[in-house]
N, C-alpha and C positions, 0 to 999 in steps of 0.2 A: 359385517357380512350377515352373522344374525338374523340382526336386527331388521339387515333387511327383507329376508327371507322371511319373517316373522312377519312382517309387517305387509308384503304380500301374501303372504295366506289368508289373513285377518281378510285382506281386501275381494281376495276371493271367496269366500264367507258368507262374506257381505251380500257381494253380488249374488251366488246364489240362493241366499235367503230374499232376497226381495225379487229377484226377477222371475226367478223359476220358483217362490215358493216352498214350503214344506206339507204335508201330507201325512195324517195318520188316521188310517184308516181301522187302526184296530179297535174292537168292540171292548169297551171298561166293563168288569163283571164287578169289581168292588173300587173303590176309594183307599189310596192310603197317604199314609204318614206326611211322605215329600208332596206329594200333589196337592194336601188338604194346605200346610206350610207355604207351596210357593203361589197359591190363590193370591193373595192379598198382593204379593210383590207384582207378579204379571196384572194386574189391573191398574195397577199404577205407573209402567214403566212403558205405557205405548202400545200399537199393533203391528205386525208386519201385517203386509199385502193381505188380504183377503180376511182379515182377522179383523175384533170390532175394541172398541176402549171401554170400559167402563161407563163411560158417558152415553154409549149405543145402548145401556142396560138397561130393562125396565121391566120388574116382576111384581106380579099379583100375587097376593097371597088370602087365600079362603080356610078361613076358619071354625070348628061345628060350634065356638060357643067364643070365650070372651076370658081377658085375666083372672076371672072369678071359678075357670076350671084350671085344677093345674095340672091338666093334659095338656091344653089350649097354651096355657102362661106356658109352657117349656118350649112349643114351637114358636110362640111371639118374641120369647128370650130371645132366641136364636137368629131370629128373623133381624132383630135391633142388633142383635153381634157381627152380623152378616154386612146389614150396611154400613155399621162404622167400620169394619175391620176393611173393607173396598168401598171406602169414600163413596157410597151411592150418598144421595138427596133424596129429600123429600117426597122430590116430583117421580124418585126411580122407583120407591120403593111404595105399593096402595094392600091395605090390610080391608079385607073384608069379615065383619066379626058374627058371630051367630047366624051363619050359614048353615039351613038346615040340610039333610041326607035326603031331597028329594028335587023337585026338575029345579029351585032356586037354584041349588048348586050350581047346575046347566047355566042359567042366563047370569049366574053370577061371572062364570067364568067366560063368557062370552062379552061379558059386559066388560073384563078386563082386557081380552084382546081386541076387544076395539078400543078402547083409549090406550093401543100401541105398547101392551105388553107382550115382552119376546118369549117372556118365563111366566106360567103360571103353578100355582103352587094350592094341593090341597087337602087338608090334615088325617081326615077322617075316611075310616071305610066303606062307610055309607056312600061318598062323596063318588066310587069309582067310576059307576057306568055312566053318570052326568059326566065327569072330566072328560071318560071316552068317547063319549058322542061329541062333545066340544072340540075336541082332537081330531075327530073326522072331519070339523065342518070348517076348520082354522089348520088347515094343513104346514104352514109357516111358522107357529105355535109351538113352543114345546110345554106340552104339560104332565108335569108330576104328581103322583098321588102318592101319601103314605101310605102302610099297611095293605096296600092293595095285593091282589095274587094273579090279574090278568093281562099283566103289560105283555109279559114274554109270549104270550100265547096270540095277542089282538093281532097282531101286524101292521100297526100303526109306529112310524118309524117317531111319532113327533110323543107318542104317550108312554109313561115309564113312573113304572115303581121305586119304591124304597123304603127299607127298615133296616132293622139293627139285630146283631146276636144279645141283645136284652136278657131273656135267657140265661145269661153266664151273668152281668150285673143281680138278675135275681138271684143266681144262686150266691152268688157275693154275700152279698145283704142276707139271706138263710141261714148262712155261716153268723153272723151278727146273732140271728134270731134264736140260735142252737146254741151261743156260749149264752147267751143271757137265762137261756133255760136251764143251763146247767149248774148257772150262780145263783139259781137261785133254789134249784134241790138241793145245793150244797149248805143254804143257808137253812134249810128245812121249811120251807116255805109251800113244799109240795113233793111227793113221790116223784121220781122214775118214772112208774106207770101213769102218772101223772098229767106227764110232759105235751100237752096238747096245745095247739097251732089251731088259729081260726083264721079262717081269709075272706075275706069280702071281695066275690067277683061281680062282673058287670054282666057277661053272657057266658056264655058254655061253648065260646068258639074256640080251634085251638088257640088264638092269642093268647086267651085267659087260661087254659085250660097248660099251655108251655108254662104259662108264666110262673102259676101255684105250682105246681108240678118242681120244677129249676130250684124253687124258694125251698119248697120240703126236704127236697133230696141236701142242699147245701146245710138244712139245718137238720138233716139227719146224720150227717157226714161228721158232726161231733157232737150230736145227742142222740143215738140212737134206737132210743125209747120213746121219739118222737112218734105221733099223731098229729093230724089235720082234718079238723070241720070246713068243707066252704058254704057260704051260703050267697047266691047269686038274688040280682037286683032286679036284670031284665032291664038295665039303662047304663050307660056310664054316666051320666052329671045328675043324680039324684040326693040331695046331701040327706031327706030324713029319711030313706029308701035305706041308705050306706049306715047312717048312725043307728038306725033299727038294727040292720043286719048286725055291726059290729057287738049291740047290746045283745042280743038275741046269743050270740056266739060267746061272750063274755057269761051270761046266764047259764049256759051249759058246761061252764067249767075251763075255757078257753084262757089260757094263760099270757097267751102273746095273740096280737092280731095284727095281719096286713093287708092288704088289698091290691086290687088290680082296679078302681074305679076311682072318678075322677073331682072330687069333691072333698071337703073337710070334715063330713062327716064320722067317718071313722077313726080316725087322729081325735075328733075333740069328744067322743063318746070314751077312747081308751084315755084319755086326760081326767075326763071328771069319776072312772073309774079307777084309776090310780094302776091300770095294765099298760106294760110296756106294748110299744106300736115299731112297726117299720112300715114306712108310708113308700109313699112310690112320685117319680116326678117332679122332686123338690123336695128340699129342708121342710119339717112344720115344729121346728124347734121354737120359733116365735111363739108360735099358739101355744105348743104344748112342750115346755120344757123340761118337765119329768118324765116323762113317757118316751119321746123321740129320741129312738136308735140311730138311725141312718136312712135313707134314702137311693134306691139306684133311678137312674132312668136313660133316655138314650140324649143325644146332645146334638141336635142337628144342624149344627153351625158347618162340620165339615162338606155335609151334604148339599146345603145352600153353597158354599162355597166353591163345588165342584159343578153343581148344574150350571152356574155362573161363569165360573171359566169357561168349562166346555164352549157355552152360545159366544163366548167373548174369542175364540180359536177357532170357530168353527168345525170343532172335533163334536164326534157322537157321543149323546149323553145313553149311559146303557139302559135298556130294558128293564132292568130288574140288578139295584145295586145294594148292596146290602155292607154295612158297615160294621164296626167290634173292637175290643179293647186298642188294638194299635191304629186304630183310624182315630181314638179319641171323641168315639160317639157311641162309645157304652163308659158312664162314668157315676160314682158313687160321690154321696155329700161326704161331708167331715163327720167322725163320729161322734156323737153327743157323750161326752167320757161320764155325766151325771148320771143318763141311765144306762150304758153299753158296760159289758162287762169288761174286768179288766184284761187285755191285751187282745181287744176286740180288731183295733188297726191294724196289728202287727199282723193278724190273724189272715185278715183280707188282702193285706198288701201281699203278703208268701204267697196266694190263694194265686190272686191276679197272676202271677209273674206264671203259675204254674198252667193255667190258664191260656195265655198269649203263647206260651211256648207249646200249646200241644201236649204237653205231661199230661192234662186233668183234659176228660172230658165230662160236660154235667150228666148228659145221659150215657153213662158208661150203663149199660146192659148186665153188668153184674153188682150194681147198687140197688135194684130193686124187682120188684116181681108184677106181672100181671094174671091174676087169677092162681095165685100161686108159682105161677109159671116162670124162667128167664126167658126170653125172647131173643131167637139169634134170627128171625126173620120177620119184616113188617112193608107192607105196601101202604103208603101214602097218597092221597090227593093231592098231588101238586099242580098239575096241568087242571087245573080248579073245572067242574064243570056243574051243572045244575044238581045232579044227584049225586055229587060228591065223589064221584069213582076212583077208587084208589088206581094207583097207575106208575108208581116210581117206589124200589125199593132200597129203603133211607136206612135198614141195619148192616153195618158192614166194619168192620174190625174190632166187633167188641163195642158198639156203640151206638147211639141214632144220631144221624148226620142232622140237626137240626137248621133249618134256614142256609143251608146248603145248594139245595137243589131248588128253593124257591127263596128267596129274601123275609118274606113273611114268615110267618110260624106255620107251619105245619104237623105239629104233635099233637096227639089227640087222644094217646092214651088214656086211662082211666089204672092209673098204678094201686097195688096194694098200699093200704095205712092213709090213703085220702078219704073221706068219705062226703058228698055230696048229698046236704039239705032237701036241695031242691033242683028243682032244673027249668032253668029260666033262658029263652032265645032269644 
């Protein structure tokens, strides 16, 4: 009797999944864990009614440069992770390489949704108001921009952002950069007062500006006689711009150096220097195998895999989605045990856990000061506009809600114990 009550339910189930459909109408504001996991199963198992196969799929992807940036190499990783992991081909999946941040972008992407791409995809911030315009003129179209800040605002239901709390990865990898500094006062190698950080940025936006910021404070958080130099490029893929800066910073006394730009340059200037690096983006253990600590960067395999479900369900893909340690798209390399100090991993794995659960925030509000100052209040630009108008305030329990209220980065501080070369846009 069960059985058979079991066995008409299932039937009823059935029925109303394919005749009547299912429906969800609610808006994704982030990606997680189960969703990014059951990607790959759902594109392989069929559609019900109104839903498309995997075989419906066919995404563009626009790129500002080529495997030879490894900003670039991490979304192309991703991009190949993406189609094996859902059996796309070939013919699903068109890479557009050294796309510059101007109207090309526009007929790049134009050029892709005429040869019947449902997703188009594209990497750089330069790249947004070309996707946007492309997005108005391809209304059937969905197109994604990384790092962008204007999806939530445009009201284009087909154009949409996305980034990563990165952020907490850089403060990861700071933690990396504060025990090495501290093995190596211990070895007398240098003061205490010593303890200085140099960073190689690309602009003075807050991307770069969260990013140094996230890294100091994590390598102040167990050296706390830390200092930071940055000195800014005024490019991200410049390699002798980058291996300049990272000499330049290394010549002032700079003990460790990392960066936020997108080239080998500063990895193979701290190698022939004999200074420890934490690079960003990738391992550069290859190159430089005494020097390379660790690596954080963000891993956008989960994000490819969710914009893809979504057009494969016909669900909405969100505005503005932003990913983080449990989404598995903020993730750190292995640690290089040659030059990382000892119990560098155990260090970052505790960190994470504390991290993911809410215990640790990186901008907690009473780890550092501005202008002397603590800060229990701060307005933001989030709703991004030509003059930058702050308009959202992001301090609230003891902390700055970073990429919170926008997906991007939006901190822009200028903390005490950083100090800024130059100033490059």
């Amino acid at each position: 009797m069960r059985k058979f009550i079991a066995l008409t339910m299932a039937l009823v189930m059935i029925f109303c999944l394919v005749f009547a459909g299912c429906e969800n109408t609610e808006t994704t504001t982030s990606a997680n864990t189960e969703a990014t996991t059951d990607a790959a199963t759902e594109a392989t198992t069929g559609a019900t009614e109104g839903e498309q196969t995997a075989a419906d799929i066919k995404i563009g992807f626009i790129f500002l440069h080529d495997e030879n940036s490894t900003y670039d190499k991490n979304f192309i990783d991703a991009a190949n992770a993406v189609k094996e992991n859902l059996g796309l081909t070939d013919d699903q999946v068109i890479f557009k390489t050294n796309v510059p941040e101007n109207s090309e972008c526009y007929e790049a992407a134009a050029d892709l949704a005429d040869r019947g791409c449902n997703i188009v995809f594209a990497d750089s911030f330069g790249h947004e108001p070309f996707m946007a315009q492309a997005a108005e003129e391809f209304p059937d179209v969905e197109f994604c921009h990384a790092t962008g800040t204007t999806a939530h605002t445009a009201g284009l239901d087909n154009f949409h952002n996305a980034f990563a709390s990165i952020y907490e990865g850089r403060y990861l990898a700071g933690i990396a950069a504060g025990m090495k500094l501290n093995e190596m006062i211990e070895n007398g190698e240098f003061t205490a007062e010593e303890a200085k950080i140099g960073y190689v940025g690309a602009y003075t936006y807050a991307e770069v500006i969260s990013g140094y910021t996230s890294f100091f404070l994590g390598a102040r958080s167990v050296c706390p006689t830390a200092t930071m130099e940055v000195q800014f490029t005024g490019s991200w893929y410049d390699e002798t711009a980058e291996k300049e800066a990272a000499n330049t910073l290394i010549s002032r006394g700079c003990k460790l150096i990392s960066q936020h730009a997108d080239s080998m340059g500063a990895p193979t200037a701290c190698e022939t220097a004999g200074v420890p690096n934490v690079s960003y983006n990738g391992s550069t253990i290859a190159a430089c195998p005494n020097t390379f600590i660790v690596s954080s960067r963000i891993d956008w395999t989960p994000y490819f895999e969710y914009i893809i479900t979504c057009v494969q369900n016909g669900e909405e893909i969100a505005a503005d989605w932003c990913g983080n340690i449990d989404t598995g798209s903020v993730v750190l390399t292995e640690v290089n045990e040659q030059a990382a100090a000892e119990g560098t991993a155990e260090a970052i794995e505790e960190t994470t856990g504390k991290l993911a659960s809410g215990e640790l925030h990186v901008f907690d509000t009473s780890t550092f000061t501005v202008g002397g100052e603590t800060l229990d209040s701060y307005m933001a630009d989030v709703d991004t506009d030509a003059d930058y108008t702050p308009d959202t305030e992001v301090i609230m329990d003891g902390y700055f809600h970073e990429s919170e209220m926008r997906s991007a980065p939006y901190f822009d501080l200028r903390i005490d114990g950083i100090t800024t070369l130059n100033e490059m846009y």
